[in-house]
N, C-alpha and C positions, 0 to 999 in steps of 0.2 A: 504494500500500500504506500501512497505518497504520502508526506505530508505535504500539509494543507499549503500550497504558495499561492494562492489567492487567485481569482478567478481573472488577473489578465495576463498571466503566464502560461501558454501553450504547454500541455503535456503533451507523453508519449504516448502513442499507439500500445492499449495495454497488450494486446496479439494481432498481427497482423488480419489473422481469420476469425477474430471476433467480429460478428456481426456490429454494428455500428449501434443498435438499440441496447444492445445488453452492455456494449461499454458507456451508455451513454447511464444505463443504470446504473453500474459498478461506479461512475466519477459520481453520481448522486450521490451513491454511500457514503463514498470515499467524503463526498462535502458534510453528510448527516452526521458520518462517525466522528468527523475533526470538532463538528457544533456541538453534539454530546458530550467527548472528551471533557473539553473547555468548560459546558455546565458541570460536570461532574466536579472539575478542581475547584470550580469556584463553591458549589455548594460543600464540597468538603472544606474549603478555607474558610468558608461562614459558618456553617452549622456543626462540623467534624463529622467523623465518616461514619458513625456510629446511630444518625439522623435519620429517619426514615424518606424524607427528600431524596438523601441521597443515594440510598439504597432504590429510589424507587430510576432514579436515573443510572444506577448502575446495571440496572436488568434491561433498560432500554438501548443501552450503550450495548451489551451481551446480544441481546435480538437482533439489532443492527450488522452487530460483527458475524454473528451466525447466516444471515443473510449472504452478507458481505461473502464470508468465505466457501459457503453453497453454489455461491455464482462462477465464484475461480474456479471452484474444483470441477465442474462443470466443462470449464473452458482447456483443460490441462489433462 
């Protein structure tokens, strides 16, 4: 996965024989997972990780990455 370099930096081709729709899903993620992360630190920097906030954004960060890596394996 990349990190996140902001949407006016041209990334790579994730495979050349990925269809065009499912990479256009996997950079979705790729942008959902980087959004999550960042909530995740911040709610653990405010409330600590022990929060149910933050627990509730750590399973959604989980879904996401499960997603995420469903897609890859897919492609490989």
């Amino acid at each position: 996965m990349h990190i996140h370099m902001g949407e006016h930096m041209k990334r790579e081709r994730i495979n050349p024989n990925c269809p065009r729709e499912v990479e256009q899903q996997l950079r979705a993620l790729e942008d959902a997972i980087y959004k999550k992360r960042m909530q995740l630190h911040e709610c653990v920097e405010t409330y600590g990780i022990a929060d149910p906030r933050c627990l509730h954004n750590s399973i959604e960060l989980d879904h996401l990455l499960n997603i995420f890596n469903r897609l890859q394996k897919d492609l490989y």
